[in-house]
BABA-400558 format. One record per residue: residue number from 1; y, x, z of N, C-alpha, C in turn; residue in one letter. Coordinates in Angstrom, 2 decimals. Layout:
residues N
(NUM,(Y,X,Z),(Y,X,Z),(Y,X,Z),A)
...
//
This chain:
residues 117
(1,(80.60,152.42,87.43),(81.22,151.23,87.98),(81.44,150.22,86.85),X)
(2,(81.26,148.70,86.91),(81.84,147.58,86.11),(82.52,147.22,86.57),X)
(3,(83.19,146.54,85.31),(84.35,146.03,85.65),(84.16,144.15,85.66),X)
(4,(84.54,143.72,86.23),(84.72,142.30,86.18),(86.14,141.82,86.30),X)
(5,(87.15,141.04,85.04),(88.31,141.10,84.62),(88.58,139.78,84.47),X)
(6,(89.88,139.53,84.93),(90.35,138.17,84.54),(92.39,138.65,84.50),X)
(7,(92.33,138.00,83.25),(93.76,138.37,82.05),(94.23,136.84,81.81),X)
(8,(95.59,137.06,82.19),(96.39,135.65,81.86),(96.71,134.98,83.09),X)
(9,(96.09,135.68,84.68),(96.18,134.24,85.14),(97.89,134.03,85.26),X)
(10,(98.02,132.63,85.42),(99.60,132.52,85.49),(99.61,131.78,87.01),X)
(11,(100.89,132.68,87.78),(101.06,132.11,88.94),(102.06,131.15,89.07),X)
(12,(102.65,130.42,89.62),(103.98,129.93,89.98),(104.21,130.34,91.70),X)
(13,(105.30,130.96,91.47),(106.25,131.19,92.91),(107.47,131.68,93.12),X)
(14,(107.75,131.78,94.53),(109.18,131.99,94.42),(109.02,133.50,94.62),X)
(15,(109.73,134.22,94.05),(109.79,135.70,93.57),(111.24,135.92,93.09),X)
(16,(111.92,137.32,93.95),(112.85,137.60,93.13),(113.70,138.10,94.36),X)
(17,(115.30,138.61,94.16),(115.83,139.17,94.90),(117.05,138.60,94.98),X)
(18,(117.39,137.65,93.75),(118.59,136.75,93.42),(118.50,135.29,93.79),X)
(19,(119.45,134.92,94.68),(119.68,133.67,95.13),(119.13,132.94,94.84),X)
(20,(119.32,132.87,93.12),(118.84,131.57,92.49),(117.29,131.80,92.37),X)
(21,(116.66,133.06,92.42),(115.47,133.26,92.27),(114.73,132.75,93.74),X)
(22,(115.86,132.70,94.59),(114.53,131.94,96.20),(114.85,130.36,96.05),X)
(23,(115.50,129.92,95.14),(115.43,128.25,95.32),(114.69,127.44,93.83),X)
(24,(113.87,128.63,92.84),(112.96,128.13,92.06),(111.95,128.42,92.13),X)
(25,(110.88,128.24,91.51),(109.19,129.16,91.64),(109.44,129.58,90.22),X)
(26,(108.84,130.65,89.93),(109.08,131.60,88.72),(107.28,131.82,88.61),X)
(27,(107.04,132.17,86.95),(105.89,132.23,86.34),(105.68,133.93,86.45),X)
(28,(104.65,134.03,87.24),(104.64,135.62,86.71),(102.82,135.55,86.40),X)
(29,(102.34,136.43,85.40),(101.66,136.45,84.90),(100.30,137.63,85.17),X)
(30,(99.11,137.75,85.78),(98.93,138.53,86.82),(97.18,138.86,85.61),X)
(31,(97.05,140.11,85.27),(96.28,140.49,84.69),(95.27,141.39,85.56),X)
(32,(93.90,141.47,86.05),(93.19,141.91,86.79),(91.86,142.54,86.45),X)
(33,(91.43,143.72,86.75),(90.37,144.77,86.42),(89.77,145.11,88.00),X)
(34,(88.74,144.42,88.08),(88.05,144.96,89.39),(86.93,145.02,89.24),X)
(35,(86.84,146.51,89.97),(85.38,147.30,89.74),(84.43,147.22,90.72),X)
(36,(83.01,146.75,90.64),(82.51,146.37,90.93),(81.10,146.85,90.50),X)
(37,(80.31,146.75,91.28),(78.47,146.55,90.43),(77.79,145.79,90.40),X)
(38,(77.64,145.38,89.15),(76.91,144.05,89.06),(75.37,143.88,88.94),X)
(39,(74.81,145.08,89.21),(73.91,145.18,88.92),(72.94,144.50,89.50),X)
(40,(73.60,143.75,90.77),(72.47,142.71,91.75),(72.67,141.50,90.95),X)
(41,(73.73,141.43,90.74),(74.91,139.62,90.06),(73.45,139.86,88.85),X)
(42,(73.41,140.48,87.97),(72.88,140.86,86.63),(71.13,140.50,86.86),X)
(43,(70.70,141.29,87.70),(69.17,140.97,88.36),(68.59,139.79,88.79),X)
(44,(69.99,139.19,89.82),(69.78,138.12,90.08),(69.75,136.71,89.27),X)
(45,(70.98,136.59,88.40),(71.56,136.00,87.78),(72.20,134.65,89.00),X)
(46,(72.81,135.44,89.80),(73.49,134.58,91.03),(74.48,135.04,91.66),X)
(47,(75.49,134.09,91.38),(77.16,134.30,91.65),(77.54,134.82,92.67),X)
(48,(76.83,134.49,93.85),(76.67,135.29,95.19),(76.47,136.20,94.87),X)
(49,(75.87,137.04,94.09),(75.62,138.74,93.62),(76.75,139.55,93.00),X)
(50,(77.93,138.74,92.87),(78.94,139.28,92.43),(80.68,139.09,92.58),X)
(51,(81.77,139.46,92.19),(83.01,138.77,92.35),(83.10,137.56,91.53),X)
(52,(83.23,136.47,92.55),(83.60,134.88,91.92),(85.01,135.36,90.98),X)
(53,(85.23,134.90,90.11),(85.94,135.19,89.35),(87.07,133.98,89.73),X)
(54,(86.45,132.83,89.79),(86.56,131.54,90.01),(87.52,131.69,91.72),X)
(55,(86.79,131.91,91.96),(87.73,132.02,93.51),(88.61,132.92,94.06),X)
(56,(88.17,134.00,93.41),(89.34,135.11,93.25),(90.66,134.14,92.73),X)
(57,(90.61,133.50,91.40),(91.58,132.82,91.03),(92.16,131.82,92.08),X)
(58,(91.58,131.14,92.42),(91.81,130.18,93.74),(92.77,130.33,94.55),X)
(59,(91.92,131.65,95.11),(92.38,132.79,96.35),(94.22,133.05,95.96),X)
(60,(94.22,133.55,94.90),(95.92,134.15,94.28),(96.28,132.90,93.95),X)
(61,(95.99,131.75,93.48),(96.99,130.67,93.48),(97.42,130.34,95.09),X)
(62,(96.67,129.80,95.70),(96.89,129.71,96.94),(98.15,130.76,97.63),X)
(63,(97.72,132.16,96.96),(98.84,133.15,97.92),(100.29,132.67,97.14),X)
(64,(100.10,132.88,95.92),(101.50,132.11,95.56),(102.12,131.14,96.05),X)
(65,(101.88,130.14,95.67),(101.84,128.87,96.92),(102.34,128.69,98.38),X)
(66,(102.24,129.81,98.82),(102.37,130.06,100.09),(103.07,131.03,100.22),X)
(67,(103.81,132.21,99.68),(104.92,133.19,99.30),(105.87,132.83,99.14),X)
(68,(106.76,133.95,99.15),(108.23,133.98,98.98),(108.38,135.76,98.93),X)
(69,(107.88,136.22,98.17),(108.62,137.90,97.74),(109.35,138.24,97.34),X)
(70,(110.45,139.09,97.46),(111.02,139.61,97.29),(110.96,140.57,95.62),X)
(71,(109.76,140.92,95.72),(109.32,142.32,94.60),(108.11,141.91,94.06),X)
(72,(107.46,141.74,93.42),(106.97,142.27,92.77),(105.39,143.12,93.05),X)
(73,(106.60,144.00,93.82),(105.55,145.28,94.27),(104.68,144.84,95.54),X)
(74,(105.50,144.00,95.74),(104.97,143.61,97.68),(103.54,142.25,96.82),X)
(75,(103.58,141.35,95.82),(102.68,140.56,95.49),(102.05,141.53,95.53),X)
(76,(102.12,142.64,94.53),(100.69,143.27,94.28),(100.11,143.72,95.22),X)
(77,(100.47,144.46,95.90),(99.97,145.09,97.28),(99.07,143.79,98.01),X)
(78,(100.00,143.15,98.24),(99.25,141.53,98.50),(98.05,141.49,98.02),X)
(79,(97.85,140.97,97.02),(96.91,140.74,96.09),(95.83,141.77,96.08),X)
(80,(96.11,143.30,96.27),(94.86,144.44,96.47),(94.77,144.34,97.24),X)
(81,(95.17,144.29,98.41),(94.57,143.53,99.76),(93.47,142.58,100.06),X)
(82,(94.01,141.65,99.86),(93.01,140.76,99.61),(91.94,140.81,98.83),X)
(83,(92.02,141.64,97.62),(90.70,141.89,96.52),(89.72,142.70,97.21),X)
(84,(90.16,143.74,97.87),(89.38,144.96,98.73),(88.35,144.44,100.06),X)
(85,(89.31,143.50,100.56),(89.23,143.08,102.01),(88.20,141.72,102.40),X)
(86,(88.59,141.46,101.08),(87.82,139.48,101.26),(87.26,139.31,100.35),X)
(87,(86.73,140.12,99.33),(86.15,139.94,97.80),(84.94,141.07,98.36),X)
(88,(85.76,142.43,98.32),(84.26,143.48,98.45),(84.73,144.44,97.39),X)
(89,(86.25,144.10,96.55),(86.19,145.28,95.40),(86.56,146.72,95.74),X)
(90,(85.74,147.51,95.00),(86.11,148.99,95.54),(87.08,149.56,94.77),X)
(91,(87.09,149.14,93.56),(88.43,149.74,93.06),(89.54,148.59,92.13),X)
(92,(90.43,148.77,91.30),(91.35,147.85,91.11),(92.58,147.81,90.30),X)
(93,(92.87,147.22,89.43),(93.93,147.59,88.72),(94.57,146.45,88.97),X)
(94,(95.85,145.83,88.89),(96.25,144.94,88.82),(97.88,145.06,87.91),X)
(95,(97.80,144.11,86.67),(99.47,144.27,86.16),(99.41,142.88,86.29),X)
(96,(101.17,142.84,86.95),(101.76,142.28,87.10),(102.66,141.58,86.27),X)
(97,(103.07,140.55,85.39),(104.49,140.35,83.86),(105.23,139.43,85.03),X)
(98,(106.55,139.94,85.17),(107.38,138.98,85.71),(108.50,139.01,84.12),X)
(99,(107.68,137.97,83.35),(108.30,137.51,81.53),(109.57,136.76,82.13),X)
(100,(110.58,137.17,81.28),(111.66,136.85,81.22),(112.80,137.08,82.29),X)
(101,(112.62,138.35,83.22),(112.97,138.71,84.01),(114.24,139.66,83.56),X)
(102,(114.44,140.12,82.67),(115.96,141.18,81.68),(115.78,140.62,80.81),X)
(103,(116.96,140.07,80.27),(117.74,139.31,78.93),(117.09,140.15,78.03),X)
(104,(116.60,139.91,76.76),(115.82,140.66,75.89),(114.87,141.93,75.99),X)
(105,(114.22,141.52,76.61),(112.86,142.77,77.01),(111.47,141.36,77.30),X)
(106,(110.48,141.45,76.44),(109.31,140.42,76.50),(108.90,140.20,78.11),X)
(107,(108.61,141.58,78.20),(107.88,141.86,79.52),(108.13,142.83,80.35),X)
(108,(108.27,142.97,81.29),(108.55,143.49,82.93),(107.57,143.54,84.41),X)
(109,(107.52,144.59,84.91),(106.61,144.34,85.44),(106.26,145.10,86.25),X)
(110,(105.12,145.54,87.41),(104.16,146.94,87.97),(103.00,146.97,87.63),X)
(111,(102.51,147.71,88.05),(100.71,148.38,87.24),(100.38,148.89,88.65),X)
(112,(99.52,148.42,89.32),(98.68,149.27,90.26),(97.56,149.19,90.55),X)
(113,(97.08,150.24,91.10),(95.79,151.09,90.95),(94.94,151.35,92.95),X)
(114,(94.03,150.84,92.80),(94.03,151.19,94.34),(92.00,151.15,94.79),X)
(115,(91.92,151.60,95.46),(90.70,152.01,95.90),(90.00,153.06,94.91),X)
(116,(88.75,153.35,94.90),(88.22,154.66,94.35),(87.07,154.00,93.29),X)
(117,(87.40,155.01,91.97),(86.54,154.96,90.84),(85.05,155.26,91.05),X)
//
């Protein structure tokens, strides 16, 4: 399996479980590993042969945008959803940084793992 990866993207939304966290949009930082074969994308040398990387990004700004979670856990789930369902990926990692979320700790966050290697 390949991987096709995109690290850094930064979302804005409203996220969180504290008051003040549903009346701002908060940065959380969404790092992505999806497995894939590229071996048509590679043959072909045509974007249709593979995960848009580009629109994948799109795709998760948009869901932000349009959210209000609670967790964390519920984006991600979100987000493998949609990667599996409307992309074509078979398997998936996704970490999550909700930065600056506990007074002195860099980073905070979930790690999940979903469909088959």
């Amino acid at each position: 399996m390949d991987i096709v990866y995109l690290h850094g993207l930064r979302l804005e939304t409203i996220i969180g479980i504290w008051e003040w966290e549903r009346q701002v949009r908060q940065t959380v930082v969404v790092d992505l590993d999806l497995g894939t074969d590229i071996a048509q994308a590679a043959s072909s040398d045509a974007i249709e042969d593979t995960v848009d990387y580009k629109e994948v990004a799109n795709r998760l700004v948009k869901l932000a945008n349009e959210s209000e979670f609670l967790l964390v856990e519920a984006l991600a789930e979100n987000i493998s959803e949609i990667l599996i369902n409307d992309f074509g990926v078979e398997w998936l990692r996704i970490r999550i940084n909700k930065q600056g979320a506990l007074t002195g700790v860099r980073d905070v966050g979930v790690i999940i793992e979903r469909g088959r290697t």
